[in-house]
C-alpha positions in Angstrom: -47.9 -40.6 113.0 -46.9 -38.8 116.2 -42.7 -38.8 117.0 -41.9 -40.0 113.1 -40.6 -37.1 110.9 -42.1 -35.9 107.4 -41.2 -37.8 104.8 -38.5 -35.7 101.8 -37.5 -37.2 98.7 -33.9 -37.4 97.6 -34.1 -35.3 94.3 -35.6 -32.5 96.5 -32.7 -32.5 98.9 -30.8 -31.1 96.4 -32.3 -28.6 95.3 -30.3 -25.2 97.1 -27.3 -26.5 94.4 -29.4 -25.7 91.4 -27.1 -22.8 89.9 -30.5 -21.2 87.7 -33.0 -19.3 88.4 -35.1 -22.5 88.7 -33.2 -24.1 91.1 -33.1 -20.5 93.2 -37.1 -20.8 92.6 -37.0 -24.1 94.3 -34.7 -23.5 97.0 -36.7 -20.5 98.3 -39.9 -22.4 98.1 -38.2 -25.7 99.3 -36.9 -23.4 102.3 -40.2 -22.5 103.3 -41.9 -25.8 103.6 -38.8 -26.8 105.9 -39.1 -24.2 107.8 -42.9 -24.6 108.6 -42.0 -28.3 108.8 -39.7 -27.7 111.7 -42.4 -25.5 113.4 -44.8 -27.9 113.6 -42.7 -30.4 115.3 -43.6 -29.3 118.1 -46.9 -30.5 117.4 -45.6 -34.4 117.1 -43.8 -33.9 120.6 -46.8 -34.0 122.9 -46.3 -35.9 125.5 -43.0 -37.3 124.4 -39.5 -38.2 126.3 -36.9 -36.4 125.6 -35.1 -39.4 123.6 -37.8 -39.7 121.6 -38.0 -35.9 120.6 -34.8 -36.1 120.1 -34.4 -38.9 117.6 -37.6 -36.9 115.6 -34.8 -34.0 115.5 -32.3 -36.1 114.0 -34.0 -38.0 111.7 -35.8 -34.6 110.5 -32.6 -33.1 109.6 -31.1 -36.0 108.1 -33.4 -36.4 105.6 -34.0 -32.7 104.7 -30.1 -31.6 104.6 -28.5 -34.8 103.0 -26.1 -34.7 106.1 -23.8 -37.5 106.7 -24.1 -37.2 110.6 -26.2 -35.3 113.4 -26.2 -35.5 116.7 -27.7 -34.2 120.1 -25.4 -34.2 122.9 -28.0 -32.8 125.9 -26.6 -31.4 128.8 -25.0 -33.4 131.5 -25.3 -37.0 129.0 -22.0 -38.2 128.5 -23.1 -40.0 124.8 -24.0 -38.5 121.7 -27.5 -39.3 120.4 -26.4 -39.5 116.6 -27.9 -40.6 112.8 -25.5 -42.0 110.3 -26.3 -41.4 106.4 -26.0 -44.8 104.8 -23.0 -44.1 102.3 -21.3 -42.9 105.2 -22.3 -45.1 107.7 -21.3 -48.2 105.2 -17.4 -46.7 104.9 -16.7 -46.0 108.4 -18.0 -47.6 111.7 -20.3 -45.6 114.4 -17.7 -46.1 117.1 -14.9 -44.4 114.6 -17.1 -41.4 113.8 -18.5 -40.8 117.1 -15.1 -40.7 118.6 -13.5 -37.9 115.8 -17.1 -36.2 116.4 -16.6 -36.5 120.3 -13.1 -35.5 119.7 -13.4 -32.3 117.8 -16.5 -31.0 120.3 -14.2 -31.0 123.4 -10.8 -28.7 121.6 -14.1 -26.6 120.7 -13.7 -23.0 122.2 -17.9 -23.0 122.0 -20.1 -23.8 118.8 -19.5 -22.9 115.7 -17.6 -24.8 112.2 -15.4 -27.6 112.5 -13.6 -29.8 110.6 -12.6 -33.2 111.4 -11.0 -36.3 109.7 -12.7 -40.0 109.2 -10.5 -42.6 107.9 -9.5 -40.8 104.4 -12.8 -38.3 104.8 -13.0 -34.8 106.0 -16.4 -34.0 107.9 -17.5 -30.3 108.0 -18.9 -30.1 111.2 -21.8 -27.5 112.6 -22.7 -27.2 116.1 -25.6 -25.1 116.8 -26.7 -24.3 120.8 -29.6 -26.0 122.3 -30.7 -22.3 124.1 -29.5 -19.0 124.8 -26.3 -19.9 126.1 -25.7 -23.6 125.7 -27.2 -24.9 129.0 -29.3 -27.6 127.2 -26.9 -28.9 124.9 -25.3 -28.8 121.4 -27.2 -30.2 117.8 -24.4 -31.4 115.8 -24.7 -31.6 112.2 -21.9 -32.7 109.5 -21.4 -33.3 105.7 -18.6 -34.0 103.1 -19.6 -31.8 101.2 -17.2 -28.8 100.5 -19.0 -25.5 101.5 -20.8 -27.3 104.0 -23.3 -25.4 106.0 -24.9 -23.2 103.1 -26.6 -19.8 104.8 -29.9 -22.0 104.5 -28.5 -25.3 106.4 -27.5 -22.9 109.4 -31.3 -21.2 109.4 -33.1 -24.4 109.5 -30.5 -25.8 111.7 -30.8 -22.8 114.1 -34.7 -23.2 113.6 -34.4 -27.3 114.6 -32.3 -26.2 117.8 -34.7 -23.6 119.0 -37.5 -25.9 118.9 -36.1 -28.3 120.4 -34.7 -26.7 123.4 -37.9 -25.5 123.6 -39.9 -28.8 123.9 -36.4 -29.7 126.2 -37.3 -27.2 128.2 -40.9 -28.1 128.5 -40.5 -31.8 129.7 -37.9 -30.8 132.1 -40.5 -28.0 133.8 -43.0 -30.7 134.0 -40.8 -33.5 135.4 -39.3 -31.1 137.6 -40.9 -28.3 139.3 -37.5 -26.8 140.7 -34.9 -27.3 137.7 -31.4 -27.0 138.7 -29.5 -23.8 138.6 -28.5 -24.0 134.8 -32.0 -23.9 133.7 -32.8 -20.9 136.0 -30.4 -19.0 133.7 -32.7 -19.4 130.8 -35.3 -17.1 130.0 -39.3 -17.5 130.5 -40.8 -20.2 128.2 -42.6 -17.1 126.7 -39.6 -14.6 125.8 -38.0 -17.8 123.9 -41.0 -18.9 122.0 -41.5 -14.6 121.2 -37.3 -15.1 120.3 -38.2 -17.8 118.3 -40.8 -16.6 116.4 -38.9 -13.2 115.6 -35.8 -15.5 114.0 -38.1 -17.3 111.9 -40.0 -14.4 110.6 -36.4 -12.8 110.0 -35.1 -15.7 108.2 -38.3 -15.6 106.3 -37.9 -11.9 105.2 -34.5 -12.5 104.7 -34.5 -14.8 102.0 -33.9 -13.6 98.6 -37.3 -14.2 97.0 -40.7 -12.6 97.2 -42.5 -15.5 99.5 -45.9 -16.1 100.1 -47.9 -18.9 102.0 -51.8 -19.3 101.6 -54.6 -21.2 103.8 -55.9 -24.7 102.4 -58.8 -23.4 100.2 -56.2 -20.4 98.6 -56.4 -17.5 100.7 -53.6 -15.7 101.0 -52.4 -15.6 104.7 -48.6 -14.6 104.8 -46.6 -11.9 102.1 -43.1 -11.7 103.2 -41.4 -8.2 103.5 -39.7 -8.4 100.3 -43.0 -8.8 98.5 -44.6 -5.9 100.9 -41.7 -3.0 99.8 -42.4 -3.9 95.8 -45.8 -3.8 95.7 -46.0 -1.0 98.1 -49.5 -2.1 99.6 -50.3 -2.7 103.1 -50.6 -6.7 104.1 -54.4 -6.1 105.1 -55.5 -4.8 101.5 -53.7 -7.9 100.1 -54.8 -10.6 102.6 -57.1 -13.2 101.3 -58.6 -13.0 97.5 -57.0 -8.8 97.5 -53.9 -10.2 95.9 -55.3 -10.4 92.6 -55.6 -6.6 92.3 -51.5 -6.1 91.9 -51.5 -8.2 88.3 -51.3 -7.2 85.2 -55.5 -6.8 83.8 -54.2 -9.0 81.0 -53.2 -11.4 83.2 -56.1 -12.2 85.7 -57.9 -14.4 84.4 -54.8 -17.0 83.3 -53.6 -16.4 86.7 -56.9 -17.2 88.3 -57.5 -20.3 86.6 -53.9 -21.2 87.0 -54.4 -20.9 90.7 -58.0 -22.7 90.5 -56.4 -25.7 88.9 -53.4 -25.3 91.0 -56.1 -26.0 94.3 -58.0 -28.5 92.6 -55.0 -30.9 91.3 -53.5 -30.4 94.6 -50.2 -30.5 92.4 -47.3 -27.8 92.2 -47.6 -25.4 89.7 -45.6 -22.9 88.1 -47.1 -20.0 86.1 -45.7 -16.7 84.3 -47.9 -13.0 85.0 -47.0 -9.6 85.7 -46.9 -7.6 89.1 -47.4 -4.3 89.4 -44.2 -2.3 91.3 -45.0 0.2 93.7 -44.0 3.1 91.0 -46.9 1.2 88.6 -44.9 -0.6 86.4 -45.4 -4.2 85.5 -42.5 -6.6 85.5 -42.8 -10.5 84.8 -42.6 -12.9 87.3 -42.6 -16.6 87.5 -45.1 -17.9 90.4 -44.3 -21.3 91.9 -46.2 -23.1 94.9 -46.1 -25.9 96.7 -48.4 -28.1 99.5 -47.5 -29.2 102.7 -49.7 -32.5 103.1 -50.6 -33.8 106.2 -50.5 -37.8 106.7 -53.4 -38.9 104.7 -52.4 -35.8 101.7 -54.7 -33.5 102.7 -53.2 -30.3 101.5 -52.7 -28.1 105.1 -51.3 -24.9 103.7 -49.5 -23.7 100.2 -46.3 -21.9 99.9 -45.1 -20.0 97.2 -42.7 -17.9 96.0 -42.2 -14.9 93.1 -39.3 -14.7 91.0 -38.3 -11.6 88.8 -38.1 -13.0 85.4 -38.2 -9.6 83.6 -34.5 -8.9 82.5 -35.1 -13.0 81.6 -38.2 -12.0 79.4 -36.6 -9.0 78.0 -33.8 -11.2 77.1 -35.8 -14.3 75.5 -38.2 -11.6 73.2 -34.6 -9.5 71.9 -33.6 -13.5 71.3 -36.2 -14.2 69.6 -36.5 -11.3 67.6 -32.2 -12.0 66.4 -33.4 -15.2 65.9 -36.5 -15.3 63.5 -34.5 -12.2 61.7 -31.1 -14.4 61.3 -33.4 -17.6 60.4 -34.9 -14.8 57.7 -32.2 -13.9 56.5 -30.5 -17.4 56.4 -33.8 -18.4 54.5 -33.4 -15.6 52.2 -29.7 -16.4 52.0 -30.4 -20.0 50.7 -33.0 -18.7 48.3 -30.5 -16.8 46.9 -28.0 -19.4 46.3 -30.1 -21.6 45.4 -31.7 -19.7 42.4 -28.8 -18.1 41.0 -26.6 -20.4 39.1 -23.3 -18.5 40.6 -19.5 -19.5 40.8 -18.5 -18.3 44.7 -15.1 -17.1 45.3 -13.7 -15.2 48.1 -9.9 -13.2 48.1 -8.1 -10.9 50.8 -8.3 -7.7 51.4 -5.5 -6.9 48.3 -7.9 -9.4 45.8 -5.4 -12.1 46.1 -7.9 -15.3 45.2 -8.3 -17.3 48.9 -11.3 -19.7 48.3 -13.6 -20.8 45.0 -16.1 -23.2 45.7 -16.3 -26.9 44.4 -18.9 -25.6 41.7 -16.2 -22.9 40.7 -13.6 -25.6 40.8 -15.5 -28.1 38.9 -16.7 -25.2 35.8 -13.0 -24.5 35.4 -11.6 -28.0 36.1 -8.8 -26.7 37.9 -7.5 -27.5 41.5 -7.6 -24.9 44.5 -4.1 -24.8 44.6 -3.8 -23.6 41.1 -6.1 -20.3 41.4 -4.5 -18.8 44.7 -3.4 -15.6 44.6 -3.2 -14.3 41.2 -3.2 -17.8 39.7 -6.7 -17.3 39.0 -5.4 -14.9 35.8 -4.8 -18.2 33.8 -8.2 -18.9 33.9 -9.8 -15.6 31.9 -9.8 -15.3 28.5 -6.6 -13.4 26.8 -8.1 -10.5 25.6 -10.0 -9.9 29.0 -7.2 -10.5 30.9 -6.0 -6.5 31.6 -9.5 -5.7 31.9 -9.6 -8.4 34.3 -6.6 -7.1 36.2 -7.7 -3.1 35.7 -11.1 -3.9 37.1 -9.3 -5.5 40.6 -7.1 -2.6 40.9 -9.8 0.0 40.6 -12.1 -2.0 42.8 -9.5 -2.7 45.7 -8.5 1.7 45.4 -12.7 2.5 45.7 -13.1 0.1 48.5 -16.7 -0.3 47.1 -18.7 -3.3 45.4 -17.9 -3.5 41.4 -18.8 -5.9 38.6 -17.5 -6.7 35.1 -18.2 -8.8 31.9 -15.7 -10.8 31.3 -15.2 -13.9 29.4 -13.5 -17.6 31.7 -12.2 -20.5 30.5 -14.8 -23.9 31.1 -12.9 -27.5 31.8 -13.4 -28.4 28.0 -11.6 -25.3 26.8 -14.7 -23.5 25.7 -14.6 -19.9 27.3 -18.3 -18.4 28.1 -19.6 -14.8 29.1 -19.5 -14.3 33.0 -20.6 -11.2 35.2 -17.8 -10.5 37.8 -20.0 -8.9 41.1 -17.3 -8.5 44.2 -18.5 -6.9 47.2 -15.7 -5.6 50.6 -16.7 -7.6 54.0 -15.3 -4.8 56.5 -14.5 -5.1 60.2 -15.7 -2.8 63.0 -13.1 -0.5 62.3 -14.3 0.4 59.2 -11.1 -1.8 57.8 -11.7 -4.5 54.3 -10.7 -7.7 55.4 -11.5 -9.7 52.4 -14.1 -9.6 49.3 -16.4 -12.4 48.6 -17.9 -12.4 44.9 -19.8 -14.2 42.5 -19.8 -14.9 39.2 -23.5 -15.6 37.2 -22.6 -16.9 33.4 -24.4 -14.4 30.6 -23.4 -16.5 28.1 -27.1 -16.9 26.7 -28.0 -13.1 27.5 -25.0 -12.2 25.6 -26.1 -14.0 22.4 -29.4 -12.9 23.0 -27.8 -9.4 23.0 -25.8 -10.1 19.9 -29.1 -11.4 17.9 -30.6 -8.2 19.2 -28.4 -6.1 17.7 -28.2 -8.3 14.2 -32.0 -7.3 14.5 -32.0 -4.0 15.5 -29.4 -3.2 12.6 -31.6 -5.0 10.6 -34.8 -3.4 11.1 -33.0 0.1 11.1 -31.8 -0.8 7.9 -35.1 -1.4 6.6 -36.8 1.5 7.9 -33.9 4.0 6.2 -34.7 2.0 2.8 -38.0 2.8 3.7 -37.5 6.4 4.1 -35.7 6.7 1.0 -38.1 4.9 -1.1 -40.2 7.8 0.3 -38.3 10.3 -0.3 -37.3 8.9 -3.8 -38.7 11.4 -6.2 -37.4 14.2 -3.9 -33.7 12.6 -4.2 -33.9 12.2 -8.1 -34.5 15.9 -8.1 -31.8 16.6 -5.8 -29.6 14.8 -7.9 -31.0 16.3 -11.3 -30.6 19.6 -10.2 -26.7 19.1 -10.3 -26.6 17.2 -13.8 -28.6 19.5 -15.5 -26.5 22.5 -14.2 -23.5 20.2 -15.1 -25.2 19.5 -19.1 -25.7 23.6 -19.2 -22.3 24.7 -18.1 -20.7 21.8 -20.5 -23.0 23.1 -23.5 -21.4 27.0 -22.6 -18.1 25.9 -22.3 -18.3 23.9 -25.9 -19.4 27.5 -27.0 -16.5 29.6 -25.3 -14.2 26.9 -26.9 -15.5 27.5 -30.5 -12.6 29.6 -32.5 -15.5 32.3 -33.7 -16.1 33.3 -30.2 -13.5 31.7 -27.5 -13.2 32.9 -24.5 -10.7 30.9 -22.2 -11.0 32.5 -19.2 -15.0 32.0 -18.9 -14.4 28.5 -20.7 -12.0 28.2 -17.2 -14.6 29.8 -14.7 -17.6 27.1 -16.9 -15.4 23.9 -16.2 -15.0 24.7 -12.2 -18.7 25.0 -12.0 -19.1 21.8 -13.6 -16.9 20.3 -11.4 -18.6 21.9 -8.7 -22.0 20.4 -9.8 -20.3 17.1 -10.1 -19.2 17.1 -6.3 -22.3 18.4 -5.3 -24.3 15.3 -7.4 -21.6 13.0 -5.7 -22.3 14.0 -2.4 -26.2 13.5 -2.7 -25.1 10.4 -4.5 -23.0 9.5 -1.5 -25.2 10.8 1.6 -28.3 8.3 -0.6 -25.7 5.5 -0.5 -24.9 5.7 2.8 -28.4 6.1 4.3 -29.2 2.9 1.9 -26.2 0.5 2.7 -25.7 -1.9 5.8 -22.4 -1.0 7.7 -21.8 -1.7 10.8 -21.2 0.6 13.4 -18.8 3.0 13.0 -18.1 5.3 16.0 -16.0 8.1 15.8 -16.0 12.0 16.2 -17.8 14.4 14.7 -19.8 18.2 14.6 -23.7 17.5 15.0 -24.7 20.4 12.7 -22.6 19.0 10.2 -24.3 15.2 10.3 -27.5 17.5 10.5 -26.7 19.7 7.7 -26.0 16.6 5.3 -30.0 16.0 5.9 -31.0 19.1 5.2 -29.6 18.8 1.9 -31.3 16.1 0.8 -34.7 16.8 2.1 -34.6 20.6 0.4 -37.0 19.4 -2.6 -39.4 17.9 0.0 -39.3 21.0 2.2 -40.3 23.1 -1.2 -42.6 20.2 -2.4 -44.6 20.4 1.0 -44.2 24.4 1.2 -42.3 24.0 4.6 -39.9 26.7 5.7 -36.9 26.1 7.4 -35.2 27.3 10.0 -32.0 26.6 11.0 -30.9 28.1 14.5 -27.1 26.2 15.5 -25.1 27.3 18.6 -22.4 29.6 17.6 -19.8 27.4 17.9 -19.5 23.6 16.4 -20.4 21.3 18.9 -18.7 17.9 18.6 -20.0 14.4 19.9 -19.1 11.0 19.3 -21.4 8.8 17.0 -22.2 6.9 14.1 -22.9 9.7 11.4 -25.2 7.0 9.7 -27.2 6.0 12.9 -27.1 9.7 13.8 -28.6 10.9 10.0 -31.0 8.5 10.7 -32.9 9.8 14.1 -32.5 13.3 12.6 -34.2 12.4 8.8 -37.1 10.6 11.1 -37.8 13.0 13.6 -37.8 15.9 10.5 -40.2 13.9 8.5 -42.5 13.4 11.7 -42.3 17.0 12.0 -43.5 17.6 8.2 -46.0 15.3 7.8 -47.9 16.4 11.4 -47.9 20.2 9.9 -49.7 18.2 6.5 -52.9 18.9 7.9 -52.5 22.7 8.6 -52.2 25.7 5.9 -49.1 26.2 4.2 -48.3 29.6 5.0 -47.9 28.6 8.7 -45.7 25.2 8.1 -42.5 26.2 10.0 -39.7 23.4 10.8 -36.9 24.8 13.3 -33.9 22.9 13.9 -31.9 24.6 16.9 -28.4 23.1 18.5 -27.1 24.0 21.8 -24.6 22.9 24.3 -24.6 22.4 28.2 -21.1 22.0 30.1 -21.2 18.1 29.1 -23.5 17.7 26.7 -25.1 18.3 23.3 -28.9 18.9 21.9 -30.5 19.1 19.2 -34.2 19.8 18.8 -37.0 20.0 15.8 -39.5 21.9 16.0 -43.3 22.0 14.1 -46.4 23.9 13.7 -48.5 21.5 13.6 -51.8 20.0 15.8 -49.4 19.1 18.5 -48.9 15.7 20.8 -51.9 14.4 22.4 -51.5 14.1 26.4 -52.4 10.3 26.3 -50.4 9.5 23.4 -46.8 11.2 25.2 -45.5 8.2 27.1 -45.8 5.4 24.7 -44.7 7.7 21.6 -41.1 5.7 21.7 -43.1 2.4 22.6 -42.5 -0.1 19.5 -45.4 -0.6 17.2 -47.3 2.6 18.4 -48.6 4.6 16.3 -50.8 7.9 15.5 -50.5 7.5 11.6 -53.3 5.4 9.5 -50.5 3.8 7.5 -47.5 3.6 10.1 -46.6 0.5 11.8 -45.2 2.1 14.6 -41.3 1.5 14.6 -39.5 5.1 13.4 -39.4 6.3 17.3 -38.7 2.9 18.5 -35.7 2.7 16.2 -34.6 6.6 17.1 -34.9 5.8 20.9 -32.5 2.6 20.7 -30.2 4.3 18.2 -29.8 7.2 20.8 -29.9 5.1 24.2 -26.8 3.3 22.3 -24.8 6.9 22.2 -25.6 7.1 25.7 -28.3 9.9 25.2 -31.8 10.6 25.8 -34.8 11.6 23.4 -37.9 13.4 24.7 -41.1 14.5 23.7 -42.7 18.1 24.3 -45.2 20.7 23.1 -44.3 23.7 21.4 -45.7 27.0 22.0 -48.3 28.3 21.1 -49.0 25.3 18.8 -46.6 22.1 17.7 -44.3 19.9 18.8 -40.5 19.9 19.8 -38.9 16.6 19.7 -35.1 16.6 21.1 -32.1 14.6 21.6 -29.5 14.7 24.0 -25.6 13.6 23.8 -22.7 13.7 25.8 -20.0 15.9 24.5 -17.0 14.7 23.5 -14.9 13.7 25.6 -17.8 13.4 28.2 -18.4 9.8 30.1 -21.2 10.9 32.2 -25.0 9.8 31.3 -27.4 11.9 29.9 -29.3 14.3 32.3 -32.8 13.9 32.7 
């Protein structure tokens, strides 16, 4: 209706305090519809007095600013046409304000800020001119509020001023064809409404948004400056339907229906696209519109503005990215703990014991308090304990993750197997500031290792009896060689000793060859026992051609019974390693016999077995070599595979055996084909004295 004022709704009136980029959204777009709203005043002042356009000023502003108090005070009226805001208006009386108002405008050098008192209230005071230079008046405006007038409260206040003096201006030249002199001092009606126009279309480009304002049905109509210089297109290929050529390709078609639904709903809208910059490259943006209705909410025109989101986009993708990877990793985390049945512990940067967790607390039965520091000691079994301490020495000095198997005491007294892991936590400076660890109880795998071994010993006990049974009629001639040179040598020294034809001194030399014999049958005697009896391990140190001469030995009938020659071809100097001799006869009897039987099959003036030794810098090697058919290229991995086997009658565990016997001396044993026909099977152990593992 014609001299009432639009219509705002509180929550919108404070919008410009929004501190985000939404509220900055708002406020730019909320700006715009003032702005056109104060414009088009004009329109509702046809025909109107001069009181009546002035109370449509007022009660405009009041509503869009959230002022406390404006007023007109024309030129040459002693009063002050003034609105009260209600809070306001309820704590202090008209006459009181109007008076501090009246007050404060005459010590006024001009317009400008103010500040006046009400009662226990301050009133920030804004007077704007009505005109150039005053003649028609002042518009007063005034707020509590601390900060009072904002940049944008002074543009739409200068915009309210200049319209009004204008319509001012108009009634006065129709109700008076010869205004007084004060009027004559203002410029032609046209230059002001030019002036007029330029501010607004300054404020508008001055704004900091990209603003935009289309016609009922959509078409775009107005592209501030700001919007202009980043696209970097001129208005009149943009105007109307053109803007959709400066988006993103991907993005047309969300943004078009956006907008279509936008039109149709007649409902503000915010949607997210990309604009392309002058230079080409596409940045995100956040669109937001807005109607201005007429009386009956027909939509008259849509403003809009365009805010850079893209540092915001970048931001929220990096953010989500460091999220779903810390939510990953908290997941994996969890799974972790939660399927590894662990006692957590954490200590300082010297190992001194800082936190155990309840589970830790409740396995040992002990109290925080009572595992701080080194307190935790108490807790490990006695014969562990040095290794204990050792371990978190050595650890602390590498500065690097360790673990250990050591044995803790449980609540009821019982102590089970544990594995120690403890890992540094470091700062940015490279610097350890503590060490968190678990420890995972091995209690089962360590009897499972234990019945392994009772196996193991077991079955490799087996498989020498086996060997032996073999190699039984060999032995018993090995051994009979001995006694029957023994019954000879006894039957010549009888002789020697008879008076008719004594001889002392060969009786002498007879008796040392028997007792030679007699060491020699003890040995084989020995070497049998020893390959035949369960011992347990035995580690000590010892030269490898020995242990392998020992074998040799007793296989020398079998070697003539098969019609193999050996060859022996040992590095010139002993080489010593550590070992069990027995475990240690054992590979080297099974690999020999391999060797022999695969050379069964060829003729026997070609069955050669070589046994060559050599050395590296820290290790030793042995290897026996055949003449026979040679490995088969599919059967070389699984040859050490338990239960594989090439022989009819074999059950597959000799190479099995040989491999664990030599893993446990912290070797290696390999497969390979001799040349030009054959195969070379070797062993590799560390040297005395060497810690390293085995090279490959």
């Amino acid at each position: 209706m014609p001299g009432h004022p639009p219509s705002y709704s509180p929550d919108t009136n404070r919008l410009a305090h929004e501190p985000d980029t939404v509220g900055e959204a708002r406020q730019a777009l909320r700006f715009l519809h003032d702005i056109d709203c104060l414009t088009r005043l004009a329109e509702d002042w046809i025909d109107q007095d001069p009181t009546s356009i002035a109370q449509s000023v007022l009660e405009t502003l009041l509503s869009m600013l959230d002022l406390d108090f404006v007023g007109l005070r024309l030129h040459g009226a002693t009063q002050i046409l003034s609105r009260i805001g209600e809070a306001f208006g309820g704590e202090h009386s008209p006459e009181s304000i109007l008076n501090a108002v009246d007050s404060a405008l005459q010590h006024l050098p001009g317009h400008g800020p103010a500040v006046v008192t009400v009662g226990q209230d301050k009133l920030f005071l804004l007077s704007t001119p009505l005109g150039a230079v005053s003649s028609m008046g002042l518009l007063i405006a005034g707020a509590r509020r601390a900060g009072f007038p904002e940049r944008p409260e002074v543009l739409r206040l200068t915009t309210a001023a200049t319209q009004a003096s204008l319509a001012f201006r108009e009634v006065r030249e129709i109700s008076d064809p010869q205004p007084p002199a004060d009027m004559r001092a203002e410029r032609p009606i046209g230059d002001a409404l030019a002036e007029s126009e330029r501010r607004l279309n300054l404020t508008i480009n001055s704004i900091p948004a990209m603003a935009w304002s289309t016609a009922a049905d959509g078409m775009l109509e107005f592209w501030n400056q700001t919007l202009t210089d980043f696209v970097g297109l001129p208005f009149e290929e943009i105007v109307g339907m053109g803007f959709y050529r400066v988006f993103h390709p991907d993005d047309v078609e969300l943004l078009r229906a956006a907008w279509e639904h936008t039109l149709a709903t007649k409902q503000p809208r915010e949607v997210d696209g990309r604009i392309r910059r002058f230079d080409g490259e596409y940045r995100w943006f956040t669109f937001r519109q807005k109607p201005l209705l007429d009386d009956q909410g027909n939509v008259l025109r849509w403003y809009g503005v365009v805010i850079d989101i893209e540092d915001r986009k970048r931001a929220e993708d990096a953010l989500r990215e460091s999220q779903a990877a810390l939510q990953s990793r908290e997941h994996e985390l969890h799974q972790i703990i939660s399927s590894i049945p662990g006692l957590v512990w954490s200590s300082d940067a010297e190992g001194r014991t800082e936190f155990w967790s309840q589970q830790y607390l409740d396995y040992a039965g002990l109290r925080l308090e009572d595992v701080l520091g080194l307190g935790y000691l108490d807790h490990i079994h006695p014969d562990d304990r040095q290794l204990a301490i050792d371990f978190s020495v050595a650890t602390v000095r590498s500065r690097c993750a360790g673990e250990i198997e050591i044995r803790l005491r449980r609540a009821d007294g019982q102590f089970r197997w544990f594995l120690i892991r403890a890992s540094p936590f470091y700062d940015d400076a490279g610097n350890i500031t503590r060490w968190f660890g678990v420890n995972i109880d091995i209690e089962e795998r360590k009897r499972a290792e234990e019945e392994l071994r009772q196996s193991r010993s077991e079955l490799e006990h087996v498989s020498r009896l086996t060997t032996m049974g073999e190699l039984a009629v060999s032995i018993a001639h090995e051994v009979n060689q001995p006694l029957m040179a023994i019954v000879t040598n006894a039957s010549t020294c009888l002789r020697w000793l008879d008076p008719a034809q004594q001889d002392l001194a060969l009786a002498r030399t007879t008796v040392e060859r028997i007792v030679r014999d007699g060491h020699r049958a003890g040995d084989i005697v020995a070497s049998v026992r020893a390959l035949a009896q369960k011992s347990a391990l035995k580690m000590r140190r010892m030269v490898l051609e020995s242990v392998i001469q020992e074998v040799l030995d007793l296989l020398r009938a079998e070697f003539r019974h098969r019609g193999v020659v050996l060859v022996t071809e040992f590095a010139p100097t002993p080489t010593e390693v550590i070992g069990d001799g027995t475990q240690l006869q054992q590979v080297i009897l099974n690999l020999i016999m391999n060797s022999v039987e695969a050379m069964s099959g060829i003729d026997s003036a070609g069955r050669r077995l070589t046994i060559r030794t050599l050395t590296s810098e820290d290790f030793a090697q042995f290897s026996v070599l055949d003449t026979g058919d040679g490995l088969s290229p599919d059967n070389v991995d699984r040859l050490f595979e338990a239960f594989f086997t090439t022989k009819p009658e074999g059950i597959g565990m000799g190479l099995s055996i040989c491999r664990s016997i030599v893993e446990a001396h912290r070797g290696r044993i390999w497969a390979s084909d001799n040349t030009p026909t054959g195969s070379v099977f070797s062993v590799a152990l560390p040297l005395a004295g060497n810690t390293n593992a085995p090279p490959n």
